[in-house]
C-alpha positions as CSV (number, residue, x, y, z in Angstrom):
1,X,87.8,75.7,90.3
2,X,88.8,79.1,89.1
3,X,88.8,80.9,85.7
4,X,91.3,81.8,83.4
5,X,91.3,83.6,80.5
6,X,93.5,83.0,77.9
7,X,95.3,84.5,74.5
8,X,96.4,81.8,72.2
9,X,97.2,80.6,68.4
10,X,96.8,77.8,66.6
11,X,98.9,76.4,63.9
12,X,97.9,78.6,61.3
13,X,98.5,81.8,63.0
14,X,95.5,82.4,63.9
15,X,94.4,84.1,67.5
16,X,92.0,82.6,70.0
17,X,90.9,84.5,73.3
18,X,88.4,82.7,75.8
19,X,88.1,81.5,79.1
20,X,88.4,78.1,81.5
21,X,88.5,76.5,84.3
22,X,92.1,75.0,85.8
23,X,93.5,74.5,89.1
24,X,96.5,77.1,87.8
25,X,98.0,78.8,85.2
26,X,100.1,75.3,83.7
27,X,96.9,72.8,84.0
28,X,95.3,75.7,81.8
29,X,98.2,76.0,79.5
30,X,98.3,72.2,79.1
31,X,94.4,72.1,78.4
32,X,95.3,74.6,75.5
33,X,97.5,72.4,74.1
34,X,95.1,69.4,74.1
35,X,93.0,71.2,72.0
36,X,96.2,71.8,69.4
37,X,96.2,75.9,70.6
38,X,99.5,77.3,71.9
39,X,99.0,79.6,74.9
40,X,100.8,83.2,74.3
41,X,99.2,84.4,77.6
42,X,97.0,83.0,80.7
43,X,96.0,84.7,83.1
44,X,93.5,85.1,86.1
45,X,89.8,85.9,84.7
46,X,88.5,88.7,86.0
47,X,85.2,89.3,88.0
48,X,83.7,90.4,85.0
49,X,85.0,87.4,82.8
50,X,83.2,84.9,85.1
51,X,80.7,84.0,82.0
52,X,82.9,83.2,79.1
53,X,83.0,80.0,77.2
54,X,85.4,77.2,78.1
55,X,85.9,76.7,74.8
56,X,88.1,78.9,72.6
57,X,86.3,81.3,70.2
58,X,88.3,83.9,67.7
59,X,88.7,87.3,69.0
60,X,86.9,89.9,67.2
61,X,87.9,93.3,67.4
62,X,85.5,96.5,67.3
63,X,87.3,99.4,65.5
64,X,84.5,101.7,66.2
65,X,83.6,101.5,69.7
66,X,84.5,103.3,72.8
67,X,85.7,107.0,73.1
68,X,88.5,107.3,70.9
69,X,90.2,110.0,73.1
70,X,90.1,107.1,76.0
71,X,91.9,104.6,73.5
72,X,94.5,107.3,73.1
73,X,98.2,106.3,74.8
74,X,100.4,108.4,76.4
75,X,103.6,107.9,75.0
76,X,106.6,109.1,76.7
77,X,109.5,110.0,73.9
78,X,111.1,107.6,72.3
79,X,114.6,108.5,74.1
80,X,113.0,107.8,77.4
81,X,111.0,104.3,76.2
82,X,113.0,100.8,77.3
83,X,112.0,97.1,77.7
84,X,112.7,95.8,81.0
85,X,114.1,92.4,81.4
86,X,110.9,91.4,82.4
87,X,109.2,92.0,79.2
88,X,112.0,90.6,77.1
89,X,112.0,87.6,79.2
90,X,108.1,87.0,78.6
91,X,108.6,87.8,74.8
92,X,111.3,85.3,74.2
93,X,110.0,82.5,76.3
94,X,106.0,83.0,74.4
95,X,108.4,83.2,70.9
96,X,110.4,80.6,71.5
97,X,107.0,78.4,72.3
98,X,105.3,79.7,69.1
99,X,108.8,78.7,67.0
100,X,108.7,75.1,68.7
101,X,104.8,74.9,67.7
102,X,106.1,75.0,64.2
103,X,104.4,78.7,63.9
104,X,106.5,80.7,61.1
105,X,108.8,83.1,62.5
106,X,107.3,86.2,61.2
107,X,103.6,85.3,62.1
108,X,105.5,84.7,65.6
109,X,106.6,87.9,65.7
110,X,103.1,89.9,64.1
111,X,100.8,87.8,66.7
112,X,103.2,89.0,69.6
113,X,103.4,92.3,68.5
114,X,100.0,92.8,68.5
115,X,99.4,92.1,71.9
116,X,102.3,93.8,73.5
117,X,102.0,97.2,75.5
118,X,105.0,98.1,75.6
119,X,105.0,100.9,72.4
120,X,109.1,100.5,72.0
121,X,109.2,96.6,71.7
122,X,105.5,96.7,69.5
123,X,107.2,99.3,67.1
124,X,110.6,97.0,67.0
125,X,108.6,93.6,66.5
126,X,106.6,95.2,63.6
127,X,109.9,96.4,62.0
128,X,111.6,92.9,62.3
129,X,108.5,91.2,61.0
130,X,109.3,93.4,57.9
131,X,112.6,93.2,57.7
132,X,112.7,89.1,58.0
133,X,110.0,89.4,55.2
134,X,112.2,91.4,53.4
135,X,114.9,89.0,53.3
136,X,117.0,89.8,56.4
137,X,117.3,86.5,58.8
138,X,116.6,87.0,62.6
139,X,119.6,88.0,64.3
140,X,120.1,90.5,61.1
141,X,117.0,92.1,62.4
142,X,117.7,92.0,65.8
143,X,120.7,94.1,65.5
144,X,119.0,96.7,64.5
145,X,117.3,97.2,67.7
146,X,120.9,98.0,70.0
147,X,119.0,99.3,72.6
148,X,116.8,96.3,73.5
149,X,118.5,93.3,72.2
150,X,122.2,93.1,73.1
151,X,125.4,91.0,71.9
152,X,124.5,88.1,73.5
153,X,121.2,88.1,72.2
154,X,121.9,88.5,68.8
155,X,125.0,86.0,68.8
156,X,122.5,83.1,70.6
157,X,119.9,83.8,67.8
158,X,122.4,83.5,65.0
159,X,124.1,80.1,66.1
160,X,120.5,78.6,66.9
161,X,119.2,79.7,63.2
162,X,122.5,78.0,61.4
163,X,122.1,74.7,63.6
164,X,118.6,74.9,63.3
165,X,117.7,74.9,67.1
166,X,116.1,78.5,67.1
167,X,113.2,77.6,69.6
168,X,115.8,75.6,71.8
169,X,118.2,78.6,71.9
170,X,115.1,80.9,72.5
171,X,114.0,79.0,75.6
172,X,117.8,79.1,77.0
173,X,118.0,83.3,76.6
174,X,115.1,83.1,78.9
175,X,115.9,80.8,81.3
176,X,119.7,82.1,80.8
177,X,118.1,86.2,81.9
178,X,115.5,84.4,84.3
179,X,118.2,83.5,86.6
180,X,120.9,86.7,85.8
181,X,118.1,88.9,86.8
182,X,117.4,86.6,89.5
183,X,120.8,86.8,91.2
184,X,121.3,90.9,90.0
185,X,118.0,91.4,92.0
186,X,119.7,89.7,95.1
187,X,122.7,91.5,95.3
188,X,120.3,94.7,94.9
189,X,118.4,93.7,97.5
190,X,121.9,93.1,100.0
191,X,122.8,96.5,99.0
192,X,119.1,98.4,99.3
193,X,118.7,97.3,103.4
194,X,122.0,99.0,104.4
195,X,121.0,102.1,102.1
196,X,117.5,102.7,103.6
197,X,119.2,102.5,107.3
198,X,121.6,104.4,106.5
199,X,119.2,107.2,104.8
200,X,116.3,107.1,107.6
201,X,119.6,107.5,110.5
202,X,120.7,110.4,108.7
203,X,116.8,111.7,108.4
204,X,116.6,111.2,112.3
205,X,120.1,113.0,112.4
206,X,118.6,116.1,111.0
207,X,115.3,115.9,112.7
208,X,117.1,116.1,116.1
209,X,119.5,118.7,115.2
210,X,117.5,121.1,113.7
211,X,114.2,121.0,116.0
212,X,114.9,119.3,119.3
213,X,118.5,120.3,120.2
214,X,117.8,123.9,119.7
215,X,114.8,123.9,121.9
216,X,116.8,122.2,124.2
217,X,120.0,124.5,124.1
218,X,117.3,127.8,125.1
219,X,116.2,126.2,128.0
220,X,119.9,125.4,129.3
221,X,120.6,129.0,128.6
222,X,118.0,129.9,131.2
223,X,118.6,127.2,133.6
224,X,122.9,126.7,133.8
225,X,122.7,130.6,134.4
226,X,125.9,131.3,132.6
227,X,127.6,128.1,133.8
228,X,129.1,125.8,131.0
229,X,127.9,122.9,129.6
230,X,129.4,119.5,129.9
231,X,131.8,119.0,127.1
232,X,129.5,116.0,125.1
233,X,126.5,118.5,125.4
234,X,128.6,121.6,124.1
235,X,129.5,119.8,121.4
236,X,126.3,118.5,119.9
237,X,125.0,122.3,120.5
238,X,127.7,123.4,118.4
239,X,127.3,120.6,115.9
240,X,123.6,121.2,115.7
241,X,124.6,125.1,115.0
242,X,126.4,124.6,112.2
243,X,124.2,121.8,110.5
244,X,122.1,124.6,109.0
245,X,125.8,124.8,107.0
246,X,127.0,121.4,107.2
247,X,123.9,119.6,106.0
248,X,123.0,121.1,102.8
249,X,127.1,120.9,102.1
250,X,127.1,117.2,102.8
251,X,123.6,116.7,100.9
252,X,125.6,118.6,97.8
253,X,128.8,116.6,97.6
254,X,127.2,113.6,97.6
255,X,125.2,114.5,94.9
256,X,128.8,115.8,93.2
257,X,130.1,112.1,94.2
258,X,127.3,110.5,92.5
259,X,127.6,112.5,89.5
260,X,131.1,112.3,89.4
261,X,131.0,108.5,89.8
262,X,128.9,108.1,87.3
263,X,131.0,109.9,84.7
264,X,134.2,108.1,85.7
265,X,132.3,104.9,84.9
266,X,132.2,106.1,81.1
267,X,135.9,106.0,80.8
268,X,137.9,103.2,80.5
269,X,140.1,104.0,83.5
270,X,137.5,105.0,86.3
271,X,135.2,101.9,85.5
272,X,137.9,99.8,86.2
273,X,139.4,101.6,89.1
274,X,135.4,101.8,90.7
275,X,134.8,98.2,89.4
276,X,138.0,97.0,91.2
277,X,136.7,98.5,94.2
278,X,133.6,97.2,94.4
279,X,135.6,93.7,93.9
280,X,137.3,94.8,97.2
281,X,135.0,96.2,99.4
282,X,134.8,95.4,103.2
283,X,131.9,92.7,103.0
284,X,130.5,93.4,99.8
285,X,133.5,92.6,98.1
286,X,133.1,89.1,98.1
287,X,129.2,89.4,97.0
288,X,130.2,91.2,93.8
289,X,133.4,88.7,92.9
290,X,130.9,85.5,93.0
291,X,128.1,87.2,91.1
292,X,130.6,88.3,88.2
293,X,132.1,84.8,88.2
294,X,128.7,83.1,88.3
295,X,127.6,85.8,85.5
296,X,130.2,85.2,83.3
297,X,130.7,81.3,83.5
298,X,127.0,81.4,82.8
299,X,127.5,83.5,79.7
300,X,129.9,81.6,78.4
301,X,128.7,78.3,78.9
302,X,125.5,79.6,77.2
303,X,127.3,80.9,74.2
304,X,129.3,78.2,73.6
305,X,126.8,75.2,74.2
306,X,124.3,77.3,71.4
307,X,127.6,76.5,69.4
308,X,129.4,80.1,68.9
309,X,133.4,79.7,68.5
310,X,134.7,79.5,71.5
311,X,136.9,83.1,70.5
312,X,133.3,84.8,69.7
313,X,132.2,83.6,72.8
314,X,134.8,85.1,75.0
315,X,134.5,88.6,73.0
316,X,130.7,88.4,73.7
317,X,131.4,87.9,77.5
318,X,134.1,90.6,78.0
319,X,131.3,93.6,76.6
320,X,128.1,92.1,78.9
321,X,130.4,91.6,81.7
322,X,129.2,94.4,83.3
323,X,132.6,94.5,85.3
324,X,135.5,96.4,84.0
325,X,137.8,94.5,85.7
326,X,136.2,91.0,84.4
327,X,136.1,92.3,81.2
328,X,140.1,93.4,81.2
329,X,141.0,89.4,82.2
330,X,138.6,88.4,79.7
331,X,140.2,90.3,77.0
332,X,143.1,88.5,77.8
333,X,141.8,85.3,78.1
334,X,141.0,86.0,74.5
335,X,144.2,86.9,73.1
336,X,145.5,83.8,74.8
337,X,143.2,81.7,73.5
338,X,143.6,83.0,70.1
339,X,147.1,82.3,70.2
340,X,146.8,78.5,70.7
341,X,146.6,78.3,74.6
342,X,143.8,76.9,77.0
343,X,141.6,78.4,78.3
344,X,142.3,77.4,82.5
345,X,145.9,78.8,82.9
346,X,145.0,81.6,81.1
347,X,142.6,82.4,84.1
348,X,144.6,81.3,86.7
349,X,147.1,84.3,85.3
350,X,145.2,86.8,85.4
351,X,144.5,86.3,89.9
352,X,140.9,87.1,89.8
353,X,139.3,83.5,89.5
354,X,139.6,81.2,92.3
355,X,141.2,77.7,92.0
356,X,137.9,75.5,92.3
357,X,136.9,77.9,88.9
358,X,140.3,77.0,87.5
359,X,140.1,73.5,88.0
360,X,136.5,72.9,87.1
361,X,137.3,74.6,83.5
362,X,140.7,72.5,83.2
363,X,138.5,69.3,83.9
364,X,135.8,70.4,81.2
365,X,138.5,71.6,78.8
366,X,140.3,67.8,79.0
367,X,136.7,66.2,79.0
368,X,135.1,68.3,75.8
369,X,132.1,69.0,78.0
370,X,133.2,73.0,79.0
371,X,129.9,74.2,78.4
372,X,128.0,71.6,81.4
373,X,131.0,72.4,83.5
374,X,130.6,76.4,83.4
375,X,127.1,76.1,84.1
376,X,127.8,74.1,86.8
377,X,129.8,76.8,87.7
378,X,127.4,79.2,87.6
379,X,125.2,77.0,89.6
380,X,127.4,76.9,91.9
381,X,128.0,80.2,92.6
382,X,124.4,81.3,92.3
383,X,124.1,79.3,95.7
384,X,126.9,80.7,97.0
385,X,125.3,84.6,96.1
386,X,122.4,83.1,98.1
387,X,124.6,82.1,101.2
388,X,126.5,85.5,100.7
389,X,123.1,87.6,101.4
390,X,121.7,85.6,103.8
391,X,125.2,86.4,105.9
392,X,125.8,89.7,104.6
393,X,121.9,90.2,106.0
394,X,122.5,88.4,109.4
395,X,125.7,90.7,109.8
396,X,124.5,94.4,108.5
397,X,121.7,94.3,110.6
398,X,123.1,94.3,114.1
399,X,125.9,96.6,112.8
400,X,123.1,99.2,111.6
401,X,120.9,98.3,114.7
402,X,123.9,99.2,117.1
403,X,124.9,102.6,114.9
404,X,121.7,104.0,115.1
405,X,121.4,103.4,119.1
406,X,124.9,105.0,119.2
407,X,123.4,108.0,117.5
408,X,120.2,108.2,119.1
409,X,122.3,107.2,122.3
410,X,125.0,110.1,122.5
411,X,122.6,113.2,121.4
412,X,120.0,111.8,124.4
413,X,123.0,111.7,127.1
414,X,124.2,114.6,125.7
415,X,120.9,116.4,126.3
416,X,120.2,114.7,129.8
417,X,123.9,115.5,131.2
418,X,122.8,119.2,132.3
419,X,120.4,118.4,133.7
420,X,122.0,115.5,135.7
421,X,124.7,118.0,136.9
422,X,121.4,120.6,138.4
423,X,119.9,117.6,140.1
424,X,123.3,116.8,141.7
425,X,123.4,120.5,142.8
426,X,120.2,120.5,144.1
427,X,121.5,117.2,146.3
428,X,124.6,119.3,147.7
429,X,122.9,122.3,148.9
């Protein structure tokens, strides 16, 4: 059976490290909590952890020993340090077990601290131990830390400390990020494969205009003697003559595009003007619509079953949108709202969500259960994300398959019809 050693706390606070056998990670976790410890981390033992004890014994730590330049980090600069989702995923799930264990939040926070690498989350958990000690409740210290905890973070913490439910609304934000990141890392993934083809056909591109078509073009210059080449041929010569020119040019305005881009995405007018594209690209289009519906009747279904007003919620959800032009209806559903409507014409009038959306939120709206009924939502459309790669996928790849013969395809006839027309002459004389 194999090993696992394991990081964990007891009631009081205090840490326990050790070994034990388990057939996986949960049978270990659950043997922890048999023995009334609650498991902040378990992980495969080690070849050299083969001999520890089964049962847990306090982890002592020697100040003194090693070479201290060896214990020294590299830090990189405090502008350049961020917590991935990841990490912040692992923190809140292991808090939110600790808070359900009955730990106290700030020994929660001081026994995760110190066993975090990361140095920008370490330094922001040891500053909201203090400040909670200080008198500040949670969410007040969490806003302090913009960069790593964000709206919707810090809203979800403050409803679950004034009902009481902190743990419960700790274990949603990670499940809640589990399965954004999840579907985020999907439509990546659609968008990487057509990206890398695309790259490695314009690497070949270059490859065979710069080295092979010249060669190529010296020894037709001895063998046509002074007769012309076939038009395809004459025009790949002259095409790979002037990508000496062309290709740096093409490599420097797509760099200016990118960079361009990526300014117009700070104002409020180009974000929505790329975002709206994105909405309407040829096959992608519809991979980005379901992913910012399923993200933000996810969000909102979130927010308000943690119990933030339902006008809090909405605000929350237009600014981690992540989509211009879902955050632009949004806003509107807002003002709506806020005015004394509902909440399913409002999105019918703004013509981005689709009727099933509509009529799901009227039906939770008339039944008081709109927070089930937007997850279901998001359910739903996390399905339909998978279903939208998986076709985008089965599509893309002929498409790219077929390009890059066509490429490969017209510089090799273009190279072989010269030498085609000499054979032919050879024949006729």
């Amino acid at each position: 059976m194999p090993k696992y050693k394991f990081v964990a706390v007891d009631q009081k606070g205090k840490e326990y490290t050790g070994n034990l056998e388990a057939a996986d990670e949960a049978s270990a976790e659950s043997k922890l909590r048999e023995k009334m410890l609650f498991p902040t981390s378990v992980s495969p033992a080690g070849a050299a952890g083969g001999g520890g004890k089964k049962t847990a014994t306090k982890a002592k730590k020697k100040p003194g020993s090693g070479n201290a330049s060896l214990q020294k980090e590299i830090q990189m600069p405090t502008f350049m340090q961020k917590v991935s989702p990841k990490q912040l995923m692992a923190f809140t799930r292991q808090l939110a077990t600790l808070v359900n264990a009955g730990l106290p939040l700030v020994r929660g926070l001081q026994v995760l601290g110190r066993q975090e690498k990361n140095p920008l989350l370490k330094k922001s958990l040891a500053e909201m131990s203090d400040a909670i000690e200080s008198g500040s409740n949670f969410a007040e210290a969490l806003v302090q830390h913009p960069k790593i905890f964000d709206k919707l973070y810090v809203n979800m913490v403050k409803a679950g400390e004034v009902g009481g439910v902190l743990d419960k609304v700790l274990l949603s934000l990670a499940e809640f990020m589990e399965k954004v990141q999840k579907i985020k890392n999907k439509v990546k993934g659609a968008m990487i494969y057509p990206i890398v083809v695309l790259s490695l056909a314009m690497l070949i591109l270059a490859f065979l205009m710069i080295f092979i078509i010249p060669k190529f073009e010296k020894i037709f210059a001895d063998i046509m003697q002074g007769k012309p080449l076939p038009w395809l041929t004459a025009k790949v010569v002259v095409f790979s003559e002037n990508f000496v020119v062309i290709g740096p040019i093409m490599v420097v305005v797509g760099i200016l595009l990118g960079v361009g881009l990526k300014f117009a995405k700070k104002t409020k007018k180009g974000a929505y003007a790329i975002d709206w594209s994105k909405l309407h690209m040829p096959l992608f289009g519809s991979l980005f619509m379901k992913s910012a519906i399923g993200r933000f009747t996810r969000t909102l279904g979130e927010l308000m079953d943690s119990g933030v007003p339902v006008l809090q919620a909405l605000t929350i959800v237009g600014e981690t949108s992540g989509n211009a032009v879902v955050e632009s209806a949004v806003h509107d559903v807002h003002d709506a709202v806020k005015e004394g409507e509902n909440i399913a014409p409002t999105l019918e009038s703004t013509k981005i969500f689709p009727p099933m959306v509509i009529s799901m939120v009227e039906v939770g709206e008339e039944t008081g259960e709109l927070p089930q009924m937007l997850r279901r939502i998001a359910d739903n459309y996390d399905d339909e994300v998978d279903n939208a790669v998986a076709g985008l996928t089965s599509v893309i790849e002929p498409l790219l398959i077929v390009m890059l013969a066509m490429i490969v395809g017209v510089i090799v006839i273009a190279l072989f019809l010269p030498l085609i027309g000499i054979i032919e002459g050879l024949n006729t004389n």
